[in-house]
Backbone atoms as SQL, in Angstrom:
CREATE TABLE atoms (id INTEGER PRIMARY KEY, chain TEXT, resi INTEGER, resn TEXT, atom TEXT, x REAL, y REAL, z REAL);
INSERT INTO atoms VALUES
  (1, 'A', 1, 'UNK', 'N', -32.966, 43.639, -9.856),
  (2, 'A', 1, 'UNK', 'CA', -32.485, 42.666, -8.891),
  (3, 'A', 1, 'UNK', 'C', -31.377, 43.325, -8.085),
  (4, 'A', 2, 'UNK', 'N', -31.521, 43.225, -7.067),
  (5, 'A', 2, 'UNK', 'CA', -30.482, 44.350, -5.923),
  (6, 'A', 2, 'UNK', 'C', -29.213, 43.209, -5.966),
  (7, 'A', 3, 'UNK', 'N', -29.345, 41.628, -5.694),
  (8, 'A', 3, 'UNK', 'CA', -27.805, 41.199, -5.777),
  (9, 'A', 3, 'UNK', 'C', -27.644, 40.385, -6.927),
  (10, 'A', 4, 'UNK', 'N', -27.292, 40.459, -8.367),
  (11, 'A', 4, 'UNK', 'CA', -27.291, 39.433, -9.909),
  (12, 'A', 4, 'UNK', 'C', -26.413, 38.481, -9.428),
  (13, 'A', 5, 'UNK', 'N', -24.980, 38.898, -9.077),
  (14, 'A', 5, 'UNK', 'CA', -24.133, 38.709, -8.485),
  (15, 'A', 5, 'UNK', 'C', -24.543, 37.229, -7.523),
  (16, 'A', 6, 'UNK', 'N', -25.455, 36.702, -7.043),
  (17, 'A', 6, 'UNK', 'CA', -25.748, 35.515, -5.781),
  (18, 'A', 6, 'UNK', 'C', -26.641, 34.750, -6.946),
  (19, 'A', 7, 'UNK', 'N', -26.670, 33.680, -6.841),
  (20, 'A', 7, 'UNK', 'CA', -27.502, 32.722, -8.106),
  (21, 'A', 7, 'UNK', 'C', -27.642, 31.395, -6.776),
  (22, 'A', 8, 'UNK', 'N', -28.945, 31.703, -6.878),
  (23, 'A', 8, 'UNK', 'CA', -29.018, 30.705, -5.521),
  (24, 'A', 8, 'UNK', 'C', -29.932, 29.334, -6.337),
  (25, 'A', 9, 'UNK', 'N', -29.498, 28.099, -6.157),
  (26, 'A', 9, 'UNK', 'CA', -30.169, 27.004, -7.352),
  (27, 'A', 9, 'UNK', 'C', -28.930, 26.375, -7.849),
  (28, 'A', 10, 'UNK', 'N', -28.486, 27.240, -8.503),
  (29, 'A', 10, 'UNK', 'CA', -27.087, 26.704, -9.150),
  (30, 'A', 10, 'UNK', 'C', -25.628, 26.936, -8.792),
  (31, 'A', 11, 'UNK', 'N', -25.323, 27.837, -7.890),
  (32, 'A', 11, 'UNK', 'CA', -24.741, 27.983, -6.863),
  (33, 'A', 11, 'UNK', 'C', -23.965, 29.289, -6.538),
  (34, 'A', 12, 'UNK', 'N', -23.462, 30.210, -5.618),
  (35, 'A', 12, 'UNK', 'CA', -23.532, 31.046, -4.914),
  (36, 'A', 12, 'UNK', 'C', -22.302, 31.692, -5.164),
  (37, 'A', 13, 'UNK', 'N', -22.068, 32.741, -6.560),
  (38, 'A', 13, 'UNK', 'CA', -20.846, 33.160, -6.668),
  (39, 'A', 13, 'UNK', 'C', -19.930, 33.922, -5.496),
  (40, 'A', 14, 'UNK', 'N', -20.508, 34.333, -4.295),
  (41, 'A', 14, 'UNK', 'CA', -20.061, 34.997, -3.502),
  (42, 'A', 14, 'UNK', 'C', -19.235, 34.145, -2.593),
  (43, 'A', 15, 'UNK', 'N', -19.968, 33.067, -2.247),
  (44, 'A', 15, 'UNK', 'CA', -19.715, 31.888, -1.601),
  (45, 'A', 15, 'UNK', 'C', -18.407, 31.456, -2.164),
  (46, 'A', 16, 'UNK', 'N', -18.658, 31.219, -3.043),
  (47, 'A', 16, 'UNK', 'CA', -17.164, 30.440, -3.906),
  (48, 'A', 16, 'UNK', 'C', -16.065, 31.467, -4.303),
  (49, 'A', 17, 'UNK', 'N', -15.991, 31.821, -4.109),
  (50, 'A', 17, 'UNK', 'CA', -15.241, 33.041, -4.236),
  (51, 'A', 17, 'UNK', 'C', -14.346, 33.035, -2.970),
  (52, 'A', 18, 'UNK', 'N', -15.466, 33.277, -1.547),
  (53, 'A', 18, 'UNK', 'CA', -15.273, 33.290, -0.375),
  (54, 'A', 18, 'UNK', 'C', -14.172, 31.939, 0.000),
  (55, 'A', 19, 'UNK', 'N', -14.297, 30.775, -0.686),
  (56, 'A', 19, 'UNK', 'CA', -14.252, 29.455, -0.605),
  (57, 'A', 19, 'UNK', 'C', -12.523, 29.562, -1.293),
  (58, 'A', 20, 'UNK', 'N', -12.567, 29.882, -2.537),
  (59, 'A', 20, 'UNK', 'CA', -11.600, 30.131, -3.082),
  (60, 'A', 20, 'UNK', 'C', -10.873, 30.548, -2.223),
  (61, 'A', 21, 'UNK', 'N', -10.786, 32.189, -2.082),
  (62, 'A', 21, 'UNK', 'CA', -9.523, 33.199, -1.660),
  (63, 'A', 21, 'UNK', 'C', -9.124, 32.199, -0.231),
  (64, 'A', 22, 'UNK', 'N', -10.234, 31.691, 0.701),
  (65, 'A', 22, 'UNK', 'CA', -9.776, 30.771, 1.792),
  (66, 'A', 22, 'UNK', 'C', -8.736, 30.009, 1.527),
  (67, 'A', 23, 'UNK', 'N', -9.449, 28.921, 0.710),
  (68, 'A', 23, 'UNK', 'CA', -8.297, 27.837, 0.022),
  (69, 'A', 23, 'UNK', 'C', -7.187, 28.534, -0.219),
  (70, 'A', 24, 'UNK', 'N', -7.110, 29.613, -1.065),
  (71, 'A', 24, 'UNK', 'CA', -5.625, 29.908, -1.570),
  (72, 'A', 24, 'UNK', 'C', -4.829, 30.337, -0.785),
  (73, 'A', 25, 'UNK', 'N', -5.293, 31.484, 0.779),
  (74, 'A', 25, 'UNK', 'CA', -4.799, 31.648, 1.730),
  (75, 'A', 25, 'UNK', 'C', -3.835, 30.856, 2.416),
  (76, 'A', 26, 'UNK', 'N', -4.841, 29.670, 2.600),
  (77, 'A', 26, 'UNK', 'CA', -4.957, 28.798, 3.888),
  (78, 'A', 26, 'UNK', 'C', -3.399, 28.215, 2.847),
  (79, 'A', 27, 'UNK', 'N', -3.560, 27.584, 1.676),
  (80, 'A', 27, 'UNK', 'CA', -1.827, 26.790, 0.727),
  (81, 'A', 27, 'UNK', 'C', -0.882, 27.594, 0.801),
  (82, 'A', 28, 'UNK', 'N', -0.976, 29.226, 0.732),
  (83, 'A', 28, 'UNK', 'CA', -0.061, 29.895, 0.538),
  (84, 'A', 28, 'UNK', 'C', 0.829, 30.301, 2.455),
  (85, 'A', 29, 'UNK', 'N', -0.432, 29.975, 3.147),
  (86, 'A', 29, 'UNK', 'CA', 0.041, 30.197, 4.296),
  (87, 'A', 29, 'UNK', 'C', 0.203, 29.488, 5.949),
  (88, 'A', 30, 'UNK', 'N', 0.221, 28.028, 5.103),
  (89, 'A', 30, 'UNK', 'CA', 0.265, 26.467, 6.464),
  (90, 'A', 30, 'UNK', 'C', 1.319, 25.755, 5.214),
  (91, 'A', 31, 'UNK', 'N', 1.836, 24.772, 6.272),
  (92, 'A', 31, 'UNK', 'CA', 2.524, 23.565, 5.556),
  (93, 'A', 31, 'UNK', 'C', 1.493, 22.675, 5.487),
  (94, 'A', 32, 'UNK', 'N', 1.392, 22.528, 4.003),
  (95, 'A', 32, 'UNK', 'CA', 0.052, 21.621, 3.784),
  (96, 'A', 32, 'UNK', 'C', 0.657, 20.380, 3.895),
  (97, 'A', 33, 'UNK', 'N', 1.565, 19.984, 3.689),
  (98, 'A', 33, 'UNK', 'CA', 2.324, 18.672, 3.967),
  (99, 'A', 33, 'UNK', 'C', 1.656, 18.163, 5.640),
  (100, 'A', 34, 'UNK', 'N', 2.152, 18.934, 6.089),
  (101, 'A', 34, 'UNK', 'CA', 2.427, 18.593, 7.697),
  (102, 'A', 34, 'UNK', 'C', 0.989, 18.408, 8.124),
  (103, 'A', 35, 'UNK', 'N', -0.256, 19.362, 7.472),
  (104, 'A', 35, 'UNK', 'CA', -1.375, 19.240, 7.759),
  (105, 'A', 35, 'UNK', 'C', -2.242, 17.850, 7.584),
  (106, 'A', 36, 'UNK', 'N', -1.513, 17.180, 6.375),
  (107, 'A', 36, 'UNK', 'CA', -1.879, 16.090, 5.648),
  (108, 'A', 36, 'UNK', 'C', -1.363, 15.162, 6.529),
  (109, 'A', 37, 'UNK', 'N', -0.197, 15.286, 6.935),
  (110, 'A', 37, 'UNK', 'CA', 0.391, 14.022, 7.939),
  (111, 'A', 37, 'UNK', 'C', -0.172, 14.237, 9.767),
  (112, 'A', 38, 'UNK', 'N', -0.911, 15.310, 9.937),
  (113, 'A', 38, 'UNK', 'CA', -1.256, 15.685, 11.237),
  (114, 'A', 38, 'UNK', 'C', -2.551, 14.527, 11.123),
  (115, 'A', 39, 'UNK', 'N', -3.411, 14.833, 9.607),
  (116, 'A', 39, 'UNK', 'CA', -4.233, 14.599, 9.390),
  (117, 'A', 39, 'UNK', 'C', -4.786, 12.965, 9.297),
  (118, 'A', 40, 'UNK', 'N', -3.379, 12.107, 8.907),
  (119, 'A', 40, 'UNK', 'CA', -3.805, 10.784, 8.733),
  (120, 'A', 40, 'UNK', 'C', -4.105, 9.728, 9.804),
  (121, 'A', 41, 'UNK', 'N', -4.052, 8.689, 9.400),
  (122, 'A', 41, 'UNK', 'CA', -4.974, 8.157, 10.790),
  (123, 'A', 41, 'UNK', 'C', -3.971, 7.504, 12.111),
  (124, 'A', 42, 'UNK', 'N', -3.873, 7.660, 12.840),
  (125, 'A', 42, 'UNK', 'CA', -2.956, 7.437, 13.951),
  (126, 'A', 42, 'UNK', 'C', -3.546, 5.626, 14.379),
  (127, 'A', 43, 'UNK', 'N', -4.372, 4.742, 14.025),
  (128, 'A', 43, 'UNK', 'CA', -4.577, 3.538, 14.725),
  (129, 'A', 43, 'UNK', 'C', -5.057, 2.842, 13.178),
  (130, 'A', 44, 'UNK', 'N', -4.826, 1.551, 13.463),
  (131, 'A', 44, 'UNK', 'CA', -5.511, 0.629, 12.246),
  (132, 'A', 44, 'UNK', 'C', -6.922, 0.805, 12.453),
  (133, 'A', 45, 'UNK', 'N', -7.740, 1.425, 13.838),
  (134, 'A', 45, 'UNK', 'CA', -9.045, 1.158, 13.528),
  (135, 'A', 45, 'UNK', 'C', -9.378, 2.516, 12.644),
  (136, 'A', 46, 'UNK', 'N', -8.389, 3.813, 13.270),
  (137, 'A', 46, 'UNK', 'CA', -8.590, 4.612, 12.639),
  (138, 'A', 46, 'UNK', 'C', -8.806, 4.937, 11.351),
  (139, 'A', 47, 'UNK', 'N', -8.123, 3.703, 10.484),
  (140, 'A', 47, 'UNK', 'CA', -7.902, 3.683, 9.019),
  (141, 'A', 47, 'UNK', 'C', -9.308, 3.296, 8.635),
  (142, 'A', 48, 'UNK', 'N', -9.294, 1.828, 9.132),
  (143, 'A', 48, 'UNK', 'CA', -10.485, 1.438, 8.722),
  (144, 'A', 48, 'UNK', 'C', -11.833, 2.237, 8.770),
  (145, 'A', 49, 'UNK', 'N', -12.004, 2.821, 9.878),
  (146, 'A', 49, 'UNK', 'CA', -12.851, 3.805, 9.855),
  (147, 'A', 49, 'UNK', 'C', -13.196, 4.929, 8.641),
  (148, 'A', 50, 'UNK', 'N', -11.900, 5.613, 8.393),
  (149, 'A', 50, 'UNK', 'CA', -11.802, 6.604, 7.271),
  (150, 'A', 50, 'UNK', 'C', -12.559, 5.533, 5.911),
  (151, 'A', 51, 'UNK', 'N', -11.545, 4.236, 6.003),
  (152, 'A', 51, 'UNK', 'CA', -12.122, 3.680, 4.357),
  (153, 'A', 51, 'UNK', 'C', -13.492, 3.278, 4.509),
  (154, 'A', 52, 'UNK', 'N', -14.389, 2.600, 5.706),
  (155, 'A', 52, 'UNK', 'CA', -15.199, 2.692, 5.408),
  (156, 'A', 52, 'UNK', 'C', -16.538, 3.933, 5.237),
  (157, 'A', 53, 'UNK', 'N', -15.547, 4.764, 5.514),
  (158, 'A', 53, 'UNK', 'CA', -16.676, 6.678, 5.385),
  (159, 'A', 53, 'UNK', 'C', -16.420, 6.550, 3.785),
  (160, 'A', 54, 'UNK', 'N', -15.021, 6.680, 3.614),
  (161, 'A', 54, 'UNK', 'CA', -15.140, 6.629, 1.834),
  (162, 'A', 54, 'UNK', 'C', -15.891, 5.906, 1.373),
  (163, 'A', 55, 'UNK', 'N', -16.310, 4.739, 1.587),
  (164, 'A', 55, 'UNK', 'CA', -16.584, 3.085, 0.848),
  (165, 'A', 55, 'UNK', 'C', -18.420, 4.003, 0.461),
  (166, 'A', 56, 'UNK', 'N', -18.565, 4.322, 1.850),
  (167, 'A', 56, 'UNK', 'CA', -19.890, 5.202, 1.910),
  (168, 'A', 56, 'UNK', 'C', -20.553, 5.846, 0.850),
  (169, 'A', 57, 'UNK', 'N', -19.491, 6.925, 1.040),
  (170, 'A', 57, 'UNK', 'CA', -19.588, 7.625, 0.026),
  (171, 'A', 57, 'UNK', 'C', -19.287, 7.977, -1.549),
  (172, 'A', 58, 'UNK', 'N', -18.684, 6.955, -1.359),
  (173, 'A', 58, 'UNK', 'CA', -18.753, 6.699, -3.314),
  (174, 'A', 58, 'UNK', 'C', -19.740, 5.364, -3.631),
  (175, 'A', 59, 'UNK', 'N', -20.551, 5.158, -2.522),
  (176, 'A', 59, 'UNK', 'CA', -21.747, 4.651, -2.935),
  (177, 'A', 59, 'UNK', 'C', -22.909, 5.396, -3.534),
  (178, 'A', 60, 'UNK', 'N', -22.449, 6.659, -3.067),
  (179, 'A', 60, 'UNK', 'CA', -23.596, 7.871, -3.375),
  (180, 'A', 60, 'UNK', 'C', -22.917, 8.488, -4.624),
  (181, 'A', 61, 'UNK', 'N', -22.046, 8.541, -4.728),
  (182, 'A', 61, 'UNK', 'CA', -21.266, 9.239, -6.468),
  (183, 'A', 61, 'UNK', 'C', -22.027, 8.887, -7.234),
  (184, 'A', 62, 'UNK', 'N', -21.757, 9.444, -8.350),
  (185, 'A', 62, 'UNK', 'CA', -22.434, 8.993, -9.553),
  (186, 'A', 62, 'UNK', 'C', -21.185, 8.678, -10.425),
  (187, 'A', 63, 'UNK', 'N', -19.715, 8.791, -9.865),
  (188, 'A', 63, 'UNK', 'CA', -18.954, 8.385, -10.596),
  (189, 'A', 63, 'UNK', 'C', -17.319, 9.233, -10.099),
  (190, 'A', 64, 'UNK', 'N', -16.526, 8.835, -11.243),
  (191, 'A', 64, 'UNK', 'CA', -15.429, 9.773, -10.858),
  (192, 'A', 64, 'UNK', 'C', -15.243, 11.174, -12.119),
  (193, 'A', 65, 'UNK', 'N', -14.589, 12.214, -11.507),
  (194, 'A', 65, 'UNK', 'CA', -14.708, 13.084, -11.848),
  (195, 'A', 65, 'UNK', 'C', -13.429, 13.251, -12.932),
  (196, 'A', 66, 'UNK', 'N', -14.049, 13.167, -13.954),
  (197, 'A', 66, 'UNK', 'CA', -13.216, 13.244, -15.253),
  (198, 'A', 66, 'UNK', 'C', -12.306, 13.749, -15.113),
  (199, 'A', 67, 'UNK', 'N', -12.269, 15.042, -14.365),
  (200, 'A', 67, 'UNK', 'CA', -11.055, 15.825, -14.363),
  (201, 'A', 67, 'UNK', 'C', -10.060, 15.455, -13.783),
  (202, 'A', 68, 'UNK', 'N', -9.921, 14.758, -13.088),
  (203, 'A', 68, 'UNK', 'CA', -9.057, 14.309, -12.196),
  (204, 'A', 68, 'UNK', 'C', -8.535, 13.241, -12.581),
  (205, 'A', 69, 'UNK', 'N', -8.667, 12.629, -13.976),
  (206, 'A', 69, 'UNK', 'CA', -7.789, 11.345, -14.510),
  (207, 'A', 69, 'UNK', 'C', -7.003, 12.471, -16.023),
  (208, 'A', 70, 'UNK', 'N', -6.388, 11.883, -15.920),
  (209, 'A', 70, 'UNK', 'CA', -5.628, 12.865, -17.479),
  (210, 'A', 70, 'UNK', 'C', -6.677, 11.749, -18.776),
  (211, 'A', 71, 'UNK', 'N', -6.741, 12.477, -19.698),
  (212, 'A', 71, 'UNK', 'CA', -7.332, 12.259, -21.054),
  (213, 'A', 71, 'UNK', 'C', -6.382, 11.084, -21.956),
  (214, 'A', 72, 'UNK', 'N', -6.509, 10.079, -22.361),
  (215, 'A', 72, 'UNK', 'CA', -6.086, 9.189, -22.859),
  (216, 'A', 72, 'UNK', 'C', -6.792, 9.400, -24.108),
  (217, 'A', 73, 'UNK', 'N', -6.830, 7.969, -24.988),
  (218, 'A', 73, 'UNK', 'CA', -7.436, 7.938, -26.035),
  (219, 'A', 73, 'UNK', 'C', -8.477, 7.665, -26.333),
  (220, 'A', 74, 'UNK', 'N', -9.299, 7.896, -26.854),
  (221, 'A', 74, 'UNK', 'CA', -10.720, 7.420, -27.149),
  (222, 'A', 74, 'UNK', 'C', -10.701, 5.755, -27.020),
  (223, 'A', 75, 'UNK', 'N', -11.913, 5.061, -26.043),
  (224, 'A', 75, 'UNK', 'CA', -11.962, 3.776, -26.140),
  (225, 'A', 75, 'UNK', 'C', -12.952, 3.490, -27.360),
  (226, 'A', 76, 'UNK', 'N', -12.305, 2.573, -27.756),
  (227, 'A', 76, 'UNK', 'CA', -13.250, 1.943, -29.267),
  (228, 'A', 76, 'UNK', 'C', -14.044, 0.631, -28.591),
  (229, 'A', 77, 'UNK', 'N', -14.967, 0.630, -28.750),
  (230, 'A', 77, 'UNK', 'CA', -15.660, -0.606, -28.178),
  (231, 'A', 77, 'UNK', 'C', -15.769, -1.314, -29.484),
  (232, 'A', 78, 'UNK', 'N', -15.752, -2.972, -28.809),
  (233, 'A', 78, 'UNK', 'CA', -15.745, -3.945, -30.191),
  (234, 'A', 78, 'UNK', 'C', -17.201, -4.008, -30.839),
  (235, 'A', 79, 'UNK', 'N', -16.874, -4.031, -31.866),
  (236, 'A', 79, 'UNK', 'CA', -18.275, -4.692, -32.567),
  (237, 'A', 79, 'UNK', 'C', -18.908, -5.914, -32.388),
  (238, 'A', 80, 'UNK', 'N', -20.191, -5.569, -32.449),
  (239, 'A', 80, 'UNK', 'CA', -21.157, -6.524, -31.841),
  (240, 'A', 80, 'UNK', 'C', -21.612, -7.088, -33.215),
  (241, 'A', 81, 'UNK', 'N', -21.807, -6.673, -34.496),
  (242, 'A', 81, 'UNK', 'CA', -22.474, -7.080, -35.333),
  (243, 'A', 81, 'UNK', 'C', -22.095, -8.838, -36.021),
  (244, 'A', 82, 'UNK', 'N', -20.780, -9.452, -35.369),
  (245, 'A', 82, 'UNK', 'CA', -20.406, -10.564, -35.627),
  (246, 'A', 82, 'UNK', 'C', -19.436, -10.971, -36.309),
  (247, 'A', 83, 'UNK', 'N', -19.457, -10.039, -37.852),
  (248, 'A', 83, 'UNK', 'CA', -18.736, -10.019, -38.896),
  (249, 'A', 83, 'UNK', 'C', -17.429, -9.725, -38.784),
  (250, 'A', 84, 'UNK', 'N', -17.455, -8.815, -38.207),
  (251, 'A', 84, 'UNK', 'CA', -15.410, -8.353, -37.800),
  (252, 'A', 84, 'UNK', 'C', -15.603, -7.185, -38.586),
  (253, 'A', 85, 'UNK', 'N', -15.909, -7.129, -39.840),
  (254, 'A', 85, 'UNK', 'CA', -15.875, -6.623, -41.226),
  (255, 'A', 85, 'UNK', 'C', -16.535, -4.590, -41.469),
  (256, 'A', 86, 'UNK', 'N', -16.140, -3.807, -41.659),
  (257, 'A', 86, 'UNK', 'CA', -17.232, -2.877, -41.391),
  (258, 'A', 86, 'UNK', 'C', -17.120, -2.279, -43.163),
  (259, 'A', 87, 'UNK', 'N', -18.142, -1.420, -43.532),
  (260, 'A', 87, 'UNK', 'CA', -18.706, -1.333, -44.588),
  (261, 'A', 87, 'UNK', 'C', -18.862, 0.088, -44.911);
């Protein structure tokens, strides 16, 4: 195989990589602050607009991404069997 290195299907180590060093560039070298406030919405329709693109698109999620909530404790779901009692 001339490139092992590219995994095209599951996704494109070169690419992400490419994607990466960008990202890290781009934080280490803009005020990301200022970009974020350049970035927000200047009119109430503007807002609304943005929430309904989101509303959109977490219609299509399949959920939220674990990683991005910190780890709590295991939820115990109640018992269904009636008794209270376990054995």
């Amino acid at each position: 195989m001339a490139n092992k290195d590219k995994v095209q299907g599951e996704g494109d180590y070169e690419a992400a990589r490419r994607f990466r060093k960008r990202s890290e560039d781009y934080v280490a070298n803009n005020d990301v602050e200022k970009a974020a406030l350049r970035a927000a919405p200047e009119t109430s329709q503007e807002a609304e607009a943005m929430k309904a693109a989101e509303a959109a698109g977490m219609k299509r999620a399949k959920g939220e991404d674990p990683a991005l909530r910190p780890r709590s404790a295991p939820r115990v779901e109640p018992s269904t069997s009636g008794n209270g009692s376990r054995k």
